[in-house]
VOVORO-237933 format. One record per residue (C-alpha): residue in one letter; x, y, z. Coordinates in steps of 0.02 Angstrom, whole numbers, padded with zeros to 5 digits, always signed. Layout:
BEGIN
AXYZ
...
//
This chain:
BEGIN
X+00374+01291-00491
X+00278+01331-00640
X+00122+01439-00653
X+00016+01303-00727
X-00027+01112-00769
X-00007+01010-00904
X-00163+00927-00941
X-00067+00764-00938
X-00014+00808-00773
X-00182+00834-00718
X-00255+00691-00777
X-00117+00570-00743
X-00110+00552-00580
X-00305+00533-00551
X-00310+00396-00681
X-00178+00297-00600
X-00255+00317-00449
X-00418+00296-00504
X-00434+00145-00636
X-00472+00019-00508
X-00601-00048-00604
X-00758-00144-00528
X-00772-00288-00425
X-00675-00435-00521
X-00507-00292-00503
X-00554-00267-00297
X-00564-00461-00294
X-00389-00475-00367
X-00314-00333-00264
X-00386-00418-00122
X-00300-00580-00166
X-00135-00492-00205
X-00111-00389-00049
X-00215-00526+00063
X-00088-00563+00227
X+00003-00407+00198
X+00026-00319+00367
X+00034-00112+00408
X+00074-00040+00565
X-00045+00127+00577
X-00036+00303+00671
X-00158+00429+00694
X-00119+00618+00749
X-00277+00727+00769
X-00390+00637+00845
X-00539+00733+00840
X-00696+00671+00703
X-00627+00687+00568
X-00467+00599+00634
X-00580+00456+00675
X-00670+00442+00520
X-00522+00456+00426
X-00472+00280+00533
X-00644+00213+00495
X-00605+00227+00335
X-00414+00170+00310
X-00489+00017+00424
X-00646-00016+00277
X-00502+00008+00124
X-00373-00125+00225
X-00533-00237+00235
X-00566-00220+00035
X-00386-00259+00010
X-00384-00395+00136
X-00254-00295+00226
X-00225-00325+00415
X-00189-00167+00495
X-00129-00149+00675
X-00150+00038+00766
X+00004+00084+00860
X-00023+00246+00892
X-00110+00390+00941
X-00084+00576+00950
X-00177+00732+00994
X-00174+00909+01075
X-00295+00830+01207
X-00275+00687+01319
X-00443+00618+01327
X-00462+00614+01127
X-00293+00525+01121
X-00345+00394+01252
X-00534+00389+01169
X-00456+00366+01009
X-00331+00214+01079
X-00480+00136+01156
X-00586+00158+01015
X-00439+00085+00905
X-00368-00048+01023
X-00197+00074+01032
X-00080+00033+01186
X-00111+00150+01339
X+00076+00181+01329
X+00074+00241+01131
X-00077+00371+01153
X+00008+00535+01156
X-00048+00728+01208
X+00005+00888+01194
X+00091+00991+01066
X+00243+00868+01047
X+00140+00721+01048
X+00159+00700+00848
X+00352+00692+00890
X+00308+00532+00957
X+00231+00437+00830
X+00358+00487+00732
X+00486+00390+00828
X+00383+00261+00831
X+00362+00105+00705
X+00183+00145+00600
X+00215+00115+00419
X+00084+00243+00378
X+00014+00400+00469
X-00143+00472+00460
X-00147+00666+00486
X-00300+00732+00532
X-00251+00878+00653
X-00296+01091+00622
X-00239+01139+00440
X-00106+01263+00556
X-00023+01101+00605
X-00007+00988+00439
X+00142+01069+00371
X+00251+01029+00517
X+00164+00857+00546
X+00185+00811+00345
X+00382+00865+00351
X+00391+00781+00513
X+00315+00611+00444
X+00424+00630+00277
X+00589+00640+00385
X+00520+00488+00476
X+00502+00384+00306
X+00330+00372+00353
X+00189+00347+00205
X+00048+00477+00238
X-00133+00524+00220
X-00169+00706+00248
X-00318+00790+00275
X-00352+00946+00168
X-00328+01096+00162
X-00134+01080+00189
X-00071+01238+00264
X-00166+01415+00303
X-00036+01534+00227
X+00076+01537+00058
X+00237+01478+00175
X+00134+01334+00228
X+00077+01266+00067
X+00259+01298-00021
X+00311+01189+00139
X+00187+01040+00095
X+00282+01033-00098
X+00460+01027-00041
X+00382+00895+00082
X+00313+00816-00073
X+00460+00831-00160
X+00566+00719-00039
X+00424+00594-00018
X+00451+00570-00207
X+00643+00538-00175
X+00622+00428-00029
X+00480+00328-00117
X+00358+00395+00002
X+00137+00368-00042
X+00062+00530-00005
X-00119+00542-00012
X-00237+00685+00038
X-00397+00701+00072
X-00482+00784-00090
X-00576+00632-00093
X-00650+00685-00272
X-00511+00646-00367
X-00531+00468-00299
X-00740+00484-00338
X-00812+00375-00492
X-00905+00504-00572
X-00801+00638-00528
X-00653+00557-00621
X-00777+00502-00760
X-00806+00675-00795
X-00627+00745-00779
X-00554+00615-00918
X-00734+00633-01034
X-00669+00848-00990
X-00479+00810-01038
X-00522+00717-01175
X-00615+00857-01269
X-00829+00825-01260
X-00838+00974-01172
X-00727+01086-01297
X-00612+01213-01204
X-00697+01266-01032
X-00735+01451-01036
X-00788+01495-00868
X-00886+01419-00725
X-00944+01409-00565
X-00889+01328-00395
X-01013+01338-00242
X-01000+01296-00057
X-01151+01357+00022
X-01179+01307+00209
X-01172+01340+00376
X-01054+01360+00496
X-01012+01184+00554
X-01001+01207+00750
X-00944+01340+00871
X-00865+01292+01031
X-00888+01425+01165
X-00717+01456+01270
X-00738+01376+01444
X-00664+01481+01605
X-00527+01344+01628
X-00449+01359+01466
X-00282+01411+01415
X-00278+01520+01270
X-00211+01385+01167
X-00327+01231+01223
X-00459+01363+01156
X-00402+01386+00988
X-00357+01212+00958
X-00535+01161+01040
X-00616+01296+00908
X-00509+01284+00774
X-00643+01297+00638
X-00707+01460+00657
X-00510+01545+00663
X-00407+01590+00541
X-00245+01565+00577
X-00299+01377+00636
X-00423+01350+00492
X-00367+01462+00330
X-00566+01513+00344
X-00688+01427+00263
X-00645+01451+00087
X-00486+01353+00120
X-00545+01236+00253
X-00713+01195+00152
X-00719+01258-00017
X-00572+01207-00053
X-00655+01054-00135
X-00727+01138-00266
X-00581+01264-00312
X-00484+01116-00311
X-00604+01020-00440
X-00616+01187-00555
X-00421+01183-00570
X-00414+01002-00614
X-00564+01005-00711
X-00497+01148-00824
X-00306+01091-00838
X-00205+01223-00728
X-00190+01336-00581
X-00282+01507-00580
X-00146+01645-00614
X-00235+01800-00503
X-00386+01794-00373
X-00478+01948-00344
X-00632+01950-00215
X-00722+02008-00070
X-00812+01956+00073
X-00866+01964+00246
X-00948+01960+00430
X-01118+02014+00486
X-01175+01836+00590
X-01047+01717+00649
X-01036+01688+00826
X-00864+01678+00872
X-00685+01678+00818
X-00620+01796+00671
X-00682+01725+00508
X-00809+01783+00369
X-00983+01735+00345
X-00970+01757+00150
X-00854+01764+00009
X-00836+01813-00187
X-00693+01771-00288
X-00666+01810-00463
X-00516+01665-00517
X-00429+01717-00672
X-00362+01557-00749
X-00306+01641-00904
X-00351+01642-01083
X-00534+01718-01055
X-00571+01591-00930
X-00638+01653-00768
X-00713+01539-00616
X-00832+01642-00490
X-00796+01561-00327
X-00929+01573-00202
X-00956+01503-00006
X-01047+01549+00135
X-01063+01498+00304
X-01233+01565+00397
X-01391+01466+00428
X-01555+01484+00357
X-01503+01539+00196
X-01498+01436+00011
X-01391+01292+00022
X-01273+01216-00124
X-01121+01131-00149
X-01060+01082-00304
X-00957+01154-00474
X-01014+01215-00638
X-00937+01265-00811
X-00971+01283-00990
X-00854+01244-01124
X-00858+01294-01312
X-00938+01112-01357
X-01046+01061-01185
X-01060+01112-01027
X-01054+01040-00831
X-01156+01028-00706
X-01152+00875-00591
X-01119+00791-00762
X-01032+00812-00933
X-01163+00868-01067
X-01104+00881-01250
X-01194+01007-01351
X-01194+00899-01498
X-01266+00747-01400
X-01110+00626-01440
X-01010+00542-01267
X-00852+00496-01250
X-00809+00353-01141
X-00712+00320-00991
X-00621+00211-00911
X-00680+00108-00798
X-00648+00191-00618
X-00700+00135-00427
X-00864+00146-00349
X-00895+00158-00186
X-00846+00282-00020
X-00727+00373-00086
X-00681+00425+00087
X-00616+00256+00097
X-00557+00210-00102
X-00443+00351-00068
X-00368+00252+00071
X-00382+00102-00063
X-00290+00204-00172
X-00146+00262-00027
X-00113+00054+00021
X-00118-00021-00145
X-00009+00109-00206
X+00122+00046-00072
X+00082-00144-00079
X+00106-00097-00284
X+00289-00017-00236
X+00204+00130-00341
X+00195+00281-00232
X+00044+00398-00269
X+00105+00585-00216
X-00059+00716-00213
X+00036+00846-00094
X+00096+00947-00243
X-00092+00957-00308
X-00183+00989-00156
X-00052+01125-00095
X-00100+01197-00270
X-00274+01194-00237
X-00240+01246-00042
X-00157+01379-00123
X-00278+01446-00235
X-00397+01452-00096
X-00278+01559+00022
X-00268+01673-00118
X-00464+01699-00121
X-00422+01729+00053
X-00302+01856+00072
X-00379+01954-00074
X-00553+01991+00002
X-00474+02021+00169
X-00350+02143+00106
X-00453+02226-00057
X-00312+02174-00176
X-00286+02079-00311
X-00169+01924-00250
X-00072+01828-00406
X-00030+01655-00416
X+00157+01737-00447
X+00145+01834-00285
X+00127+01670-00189
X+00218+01550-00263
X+00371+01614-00348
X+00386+01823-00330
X+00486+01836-00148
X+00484+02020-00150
X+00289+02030-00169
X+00186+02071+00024
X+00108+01917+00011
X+00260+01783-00021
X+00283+01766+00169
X+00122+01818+00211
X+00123+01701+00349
X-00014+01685+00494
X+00006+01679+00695
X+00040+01568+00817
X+00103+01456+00702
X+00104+01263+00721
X+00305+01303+00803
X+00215+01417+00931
X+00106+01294+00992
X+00242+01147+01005
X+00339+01313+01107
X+00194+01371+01221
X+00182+01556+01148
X-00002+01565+01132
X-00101+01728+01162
X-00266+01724+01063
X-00344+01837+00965
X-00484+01935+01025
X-00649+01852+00969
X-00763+01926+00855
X-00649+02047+00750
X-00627+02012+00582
X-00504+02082+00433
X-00588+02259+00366
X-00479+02289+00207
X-00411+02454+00213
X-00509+02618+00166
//
């Protein structure tokens, strides 16, 4: 594992999955993979889960693909029988509990869409690979260093077994996104020198623990406001835009150093705000900034200024001249990144993203642990120095608890205070 990305790299991937160009090329997808058939499996069947469907059902459609549901997985037994009603799935292949992803496996989907807490993916994506199941994964990928290191050696084997794995950074399957990024690559900007990557919100949705719950139905129920189910928000959210910074400028950040924290939210153990410095090395520095409270100025988006242009929603060249792109998709790319994920198999071309988003996952956890612990947290400490504190800085109950039962949650409301 290397400490950064060839620009080739980078690019590559996004080009091949990208360069679908307009609608004569969807017309002659649509009349090379028309008839094809694809047995489908969903595990996390909460919204995003059924979006996620929504939207692997629209790409099929584009592709004249007919896709059959034949499964249906969840932590909860009315979302897994909602979702196989919803999705036509036979009462007997809707599945609960925290085995219930066992079961698809066994089963005979082509492709599996992942769309349970980031705590889970790991297991679920090396459970899928072993299966010699194609997969689309939600992001972010894991909540701790283990966790993304997991999702690469997942990747890894996928690329052996000639396994599509596609996650869901749907930017890097996004027209003008991937405009930009080649009109970036290919030099109208000059060499980035810093920037700035923004997710400012609030928080999504708190759900309130109920007096029948176990300890674990709560967590799973809340997932987005903990931690150790979530990463926190700059890994569950922002990682979008840290993601889009690293592509954008070529390679992975080598050190994160930040701050943050917790004056408003309403439940679980996350912070309100954070500020991370990324270093991505030779003078280039990325000021990372999210926040989750209500009320307060709201942006999302990415910035950055290069020696010959700069960025901001769109390549600008200081000296006025454009470089052209390709020609890439339009549309949802919530769904052209399912598009992208079928053709790719139809093509016998597997696309693999798990490498890149566990990159970006990672950067993201780094923000993390560094303004929860006051220390500087290098891409070295995560990814390749074992002896460092943070290698195995791992989080719990892990997705292996759950599955066992061994569930005692947090107390509510207390948050990391980095040490005085």
């Amino acid at each position: 594992m290397t400490d950064t990305i060839s620009r080739r790299s980078f690019i590559g991937s996004t080009v091949a999955a990208g360069a679908v160009a307009g609608s004569f090329s969807i017309l002659n997808a649509h009349a090379q993979a028309g008839g094809k058939k694809f047995k489908a499996a969903l595990i996390g069947c909460g919204g995003r889960g059924n979006g996620a469907a929504q939207n692997f059902n629209e790409a099929a459609k584009m592709l004249g693909v007919d896709v059959t549901w034949v499964g249906a997985a969840d932590w909860f037994e009315a979302s897994a029988k909602n979702f196989g009603t919803k999705f036509a799935v036979p009462a007997d292949k809707c599945f609960w509990g925290g085995d219930a992803y066992r079961k698809i496996m066994a089963g005979d989907a082509d492709i599996v869409l992942i769309a349970t807490a980031p705590n889970f993916r790991p297991l679920h994506v090396e459970a899928a690979v072993e299966a010699g199941k194609h997969i689309f994964m939600e992001k972010p990928v894991a909540v701790d260093p283990p966790g993304a290191r997991r999702i690469i050696a997942a990747g890894e084997i996928a690329k052996k077994k000639g396994l599509s794995i596609v996650a869901g950074t749907q930017r890097r399957h996004q027209k003008n996104y991937l405009e930009s990024a080649h009109r970036i690559h290919e030099g109208e900007m000059g060499k980035i020198l810093n920037g700035q990557v923004y997710w400012l919100g609030s928080v999504p949705w708190v759900r309130p623990r109920k007096p029948e719950q176990s300890d674990a139905d709560y967590l799973v129920k809340n997932w987005v406001n903990w931690a150790m189910m979530s990463g926190d928000h700059i890994c569950e959210q922002h990682v979008h835009n840290i993601d889009v910074a690293s592509w954008f400028i070529g390679r992975n950040p080598l050190s994160a150093n930040g701050f943050g924290g917790r004056s408003r939210r309403e439940s679980g153990d996350q912070f309100d705000v954070f500020s991370v410095d990324f270093d991505y090395g030779e003078g280039c520095h990325v000021h990372s900034m999210c926040r989750q409270n209500k009320g307060c100025y709201s942006r999302v988006g990415e910035a950055f200024a290069g020696t010959e242009g700069h960025y901001d929603g769109r390549v600008k060249s200081h000296s006025g001249t454009a470089i052209a792109a390709p020609e890439f998709m339009s549309g949802n790319p919530y769904a052209i990144e399912h598009f992208h994920l079928i053709k790719s198999i139809i093509d016998g071309k597997p696309l693999n993203e798990a490498e890149t988003v566990a990159h970006a996952t990672m950067a993201a956890i780094m923000g993390r642990i560094s303004a929860y612990t006051g220390q500087i947290v290098r891409w070295s400490d995560v990814m390749l120095n074992e002896k460092s504190r943070f290698y195995n800085d791992a989080v719990t109950p892990s997705a292996e608890d759950f599955e066992l039962g061994n569930i005692v949650a947090p107390e509510d409301n207390v948050c990391p205070i980095p040490p005085g």
